[in-house]
C-alpha positions, 0 to 999 in steps of 0.5 A: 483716555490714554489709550485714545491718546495713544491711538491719535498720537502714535499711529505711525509706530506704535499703531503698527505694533498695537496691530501685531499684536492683536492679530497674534492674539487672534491666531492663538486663540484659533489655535487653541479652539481647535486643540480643545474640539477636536479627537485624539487618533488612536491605533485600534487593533480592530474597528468596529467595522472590522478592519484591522490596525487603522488609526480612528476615534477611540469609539471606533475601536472595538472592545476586547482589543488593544488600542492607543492614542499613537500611531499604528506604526509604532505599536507592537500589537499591529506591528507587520510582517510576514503570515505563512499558511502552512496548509495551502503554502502561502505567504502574505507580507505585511500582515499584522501579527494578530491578524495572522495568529487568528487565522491559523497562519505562522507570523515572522517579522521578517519579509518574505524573501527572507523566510525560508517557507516563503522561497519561491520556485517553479512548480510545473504540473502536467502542462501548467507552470505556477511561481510558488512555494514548495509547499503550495506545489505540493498543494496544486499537486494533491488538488489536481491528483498528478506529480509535481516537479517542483525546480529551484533553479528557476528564478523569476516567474517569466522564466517559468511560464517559460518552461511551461510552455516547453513542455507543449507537445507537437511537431518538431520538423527540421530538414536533413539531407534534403529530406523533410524529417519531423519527430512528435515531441515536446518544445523543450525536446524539441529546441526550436527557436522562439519563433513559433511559426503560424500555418495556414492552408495557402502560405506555408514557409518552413527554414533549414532550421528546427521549427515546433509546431504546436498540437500537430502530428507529424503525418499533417499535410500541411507539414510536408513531411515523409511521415505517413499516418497511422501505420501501426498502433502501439502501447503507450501510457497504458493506451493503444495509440496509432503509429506513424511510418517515422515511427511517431506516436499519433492520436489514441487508437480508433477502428474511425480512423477519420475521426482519431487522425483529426486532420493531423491535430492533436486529439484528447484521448475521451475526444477520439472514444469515451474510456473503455472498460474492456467492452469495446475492442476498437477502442484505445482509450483504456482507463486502469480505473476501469479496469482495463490496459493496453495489451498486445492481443493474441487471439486469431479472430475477434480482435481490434480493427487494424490493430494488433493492441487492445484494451485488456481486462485487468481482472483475474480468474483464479485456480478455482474459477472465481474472478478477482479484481487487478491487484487482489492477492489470495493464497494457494496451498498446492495441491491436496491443500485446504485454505481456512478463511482467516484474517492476514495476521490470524491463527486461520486453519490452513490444512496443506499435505506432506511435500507441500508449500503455501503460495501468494498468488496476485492478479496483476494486470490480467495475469496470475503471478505466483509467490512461493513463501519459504520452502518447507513450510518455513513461511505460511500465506494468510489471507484476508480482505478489506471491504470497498464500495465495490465489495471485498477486497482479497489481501494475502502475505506470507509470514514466518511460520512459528511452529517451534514452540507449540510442543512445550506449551501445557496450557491451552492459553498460551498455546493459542497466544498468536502473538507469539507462535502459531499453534492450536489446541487438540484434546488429549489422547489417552496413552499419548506421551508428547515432548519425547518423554519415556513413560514411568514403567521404566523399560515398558515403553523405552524409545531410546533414539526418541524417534517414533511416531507410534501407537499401540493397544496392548491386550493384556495386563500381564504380558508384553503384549505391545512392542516397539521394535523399529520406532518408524520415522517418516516423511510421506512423500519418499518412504521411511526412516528406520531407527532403534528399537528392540523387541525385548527391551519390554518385558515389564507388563505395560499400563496407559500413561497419558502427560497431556491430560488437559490438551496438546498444543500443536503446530496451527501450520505443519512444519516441512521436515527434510526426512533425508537430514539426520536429526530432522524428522527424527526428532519431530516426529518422535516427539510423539508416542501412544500405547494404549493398555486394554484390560480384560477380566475373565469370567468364571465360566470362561469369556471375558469383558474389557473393563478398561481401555475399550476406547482404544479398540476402535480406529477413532482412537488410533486417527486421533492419535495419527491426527497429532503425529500429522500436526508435528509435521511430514509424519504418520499417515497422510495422502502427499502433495501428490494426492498418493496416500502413506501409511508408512508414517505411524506404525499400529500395533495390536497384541503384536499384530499390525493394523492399518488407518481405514 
């Protein structure tokens, strides 16, 4: 009732703020529906639809991820920045770290500019210009399979298509002397202004100044040049290219002389003829894949067609008439030498004559180049293979020889360590004393200068029947060396000492001796010294029978014997590098009397 009252009563003031009031009212309670119906927005790090750091219902956050009720911008997880992909050299700003780190990428909050991976540079590449990294350079390099040059002092990306485009080859034609004179060049070399002007067959207008004309040989008629076409053929690049007469390079060499001049345009090398693997001599597009190179030929008939280039072979024929591919290597002992098939880093069995020394010979571009190792046989070649796609492939080095060592060694394992000498093992000969050692009958077998290199069967077993009387030092390819030695120095009745029983470790690769150098082959070839007693027993009708030592009157004895003086080095009996056989190295002696190697 007071409320009608007040209506009828008060409407012209209170009335109107009886009004406001209501219409407050309803506005907030407005208000507060909407707060109560609708979603709080949270930052999902992922969706369930996959995209990553968007604000969206809470459901549409997938699980396994963060989330909250805030905006992306503020959180850490979806925080931006900078994602490198060290492997292809790319950056990409405002990348979310999660979604860097998940993709093998390095993230860095900064921007790009200010990562030092992520300066960019101008990467040219044959004709091609591209505004990128260092790293993605190399990339672009490693896919195309060509050199990058790779510049930093180059900005902005419109500079570097510039130097691109500098790097278009063509015809530079400038005038000197009232003389139209053009140089086969690139634009950068060429350093025409930026005009580049168009040709046709009916308006051609060419200024004082250097003009570039791209893909067009200076011999084009529409140039008007002095240069006349294909004069002479040359190598360049490894191909036969045609010559103009101002001494400029034109299209690969073709006997189609049509064809390759291309209406004075420049031509691509498969274009003029297809690659040639030697079996086309009027053709100059030699591929070094294949197999061939451009090479000036020799011969008076069969060659090219108006040129005096051609697509050599680069394949080999060695000393023994076998092919080898370009850049196989092998070994050559010189002459009277025998190369054992071993590993490059094995003990292999390389057999090489007195006077001799090991070479590497390589198959280089067609030809035989030869490698001598170290003289004297300081240094040996070893050589091995690789398998390839296309078969084995020849490999040879030369290696320090390490033969000093091999006497001193008495066991065959360590004798035969080849990771640490190279030395072989060779079975005991009876009466061998190796290392220069005296034997025990005291003065029976005294080499007092410890330089000979003998052998001997003495026939008794009471008399003095062997004698050392000169102790012979040699090096097969001069002559001799005489040293010590007497004949009365044995008086004592000799008996057969052996001090290798087991084996006798030996150089794998003869040393070289300098037999003129005192001390030299002294001392190597007297390291080795074998007597032989032969014992008889007396029948007691007369005649004898050997009982001991019957070995040693067969020559099989004395070639063992004389195998180990030839491992030392230049010594005993041997044919030389010049296929002449010494016997001048070993004395044999039988109850006096001198015997010879058959």
């Amino acid at each position: 009732m007071k409320i009608e009252n007040f209506h009828k009563w008060g409407f012209g003031g209170l009335g109107v703020w009886g009004f406001g009031c209501l219409l407050s009212f309803v506005i907030l309670l407005i208000g507060f529906g909407m707060a109560a119906t609708s979603e709080v927005s949270y930052c999902c790090e992922k969706t369930t639809g996959g995209a990553w750091c968007v604000n969206d219902k809470q459901s549409a956050c997938a699980a396994g991820y963060n989330s909250a009720p805030t905006s992306c911008q503020t959180t850490s997880y979806c925080r931006l920045g900078t994602c490198y992909d060290s492997g292809e050299g790319i950056c990409m700003g405002n990348t979310p770290q999660r979604v860097c780190n998940d993709n093998g990428g390095t993230w860095d909050p900064r921007e790009p500019d200010e990562v030092p991976q992520c300066q960019l540079g101008c990467c040219v590449i044959a004709d091609q210009a591209a505004f990128v990294s260092l790293v993605r350079c190399k990339r672009l390099s490693s896919l195309f399979g060509v050199e990058n040059d790779y510049r930093t002092d180059v900005t902005n990306e419109v500079d570097c298509i510039a130097e691109a485009q500098a790097q278009d080859k063509g015809a530079c034609v400038y005038e000197k002397e009232f003389e139209r004179l053009c140089e086969f060049t690139t634009r950068g070399e060429c350093g025409a202004s930026e005009k580049v002007e168009i040709l046709n067959q009916t308006n051609l207008s060419i200024s004082s100044d250097k003009t570039f004309y791209k893909d067009y040989l200076c011999s084009a008629e529409e140039l008007g040049t002095s240069c006349a076409k294909q004069t002479s053929t040359t190598c360049s690049g490894g191909d036969v290219f045609w010559v103009d007469s101002c001494g400029n390079l034109e299209n690969v060499y073709s006997s189609d002389k049509v064809k390759s001049w291309n209406r004075g345009r420049v031509l691509e090398s498969d274009e003029v003829c297809k690659a040639n693997d030697g079996s086309n001599m009027n053709c100059g597009n030699c591929d070094y894949m294949l197999g061939t190179r451009c090479s000036e030929f020799e011969g008076l008939i069969g060659g090219p067609s108006g040129s005096d280039n051609y697509c050599q072979k680069t394949e080999c024929v060695d000393r023994d008439g076998d092919k080898r591919i370009n850049g196989e290597s092998w070994c050559v002992a010189g002459s009277g030498a025998s190369m054992g098939g071993s590993g490059v880093g094995g003990p292999g069995s390389l057999e090489i004559a007195p006077g001799a020394r090991y070479y590497r010979e390589v198959c280089s571009d067609g030809e035989v180049r030869v490698e001598p190792c170290a003289d004297y046989r300081n240094e040996v070649c070893l050589e091995g293979s690789i398998d390839t796609t296309g078969g084995k492939f020849g490999t040879a080095a030369c290696r320090v020889n390490r033969w000093q060592e091999c006497v001193m060694q008495t066991d065959k394992d360590d004798c035969l360590n080849i990771d640490r000498r190279d030395c072989k093992w060779m079975p005991s000969v009876l009466g061998m004393v190796l290392g220069g050692a005296t034997q025990s009958d005291s003065a029976t077998y005294s080499n007092p200068s410890a330089s000979a290199s003998t052998f001997t069967n003495p026939t008794t077993t009471n008399t003095p029947a062997f004698t050392n009387p000169t102790g012979s030092v040699v090096a097969p390819i001069t002559g001799n060396s005489i040293f010590g030695g007497d004949d009365k120095a044995e008086e004592v009745a000799p008996t057969t000492t052996t001090n290798r029983p087991d084996g006798i470790c030996v150089p794998n690769f003869s040393p070289g001796l300098k037999f003129w150098e005192e001390g030299s082959a002294k001392q190597i070839c007297g390291q080795a010294n074998a007597k032989c007693v032969v014992v008889y027993e007396k029948g007691l009708i007369g005649g004898s029978k050997i009982v001991e030592g019957a070995e040693c009157m067969e020559d099989a004895w004395a070639e063992s014997a004389n195998g180990v003086c030839t491992a030392l080095g230049d010594c005993g009996g041997a044919v030389n590098y010049d296929g002449a056989y010494t016997d001048d190295g070993y004395k044999w002696v039988v109850d006096g009397a001198k015997r010879r190697l058959q």
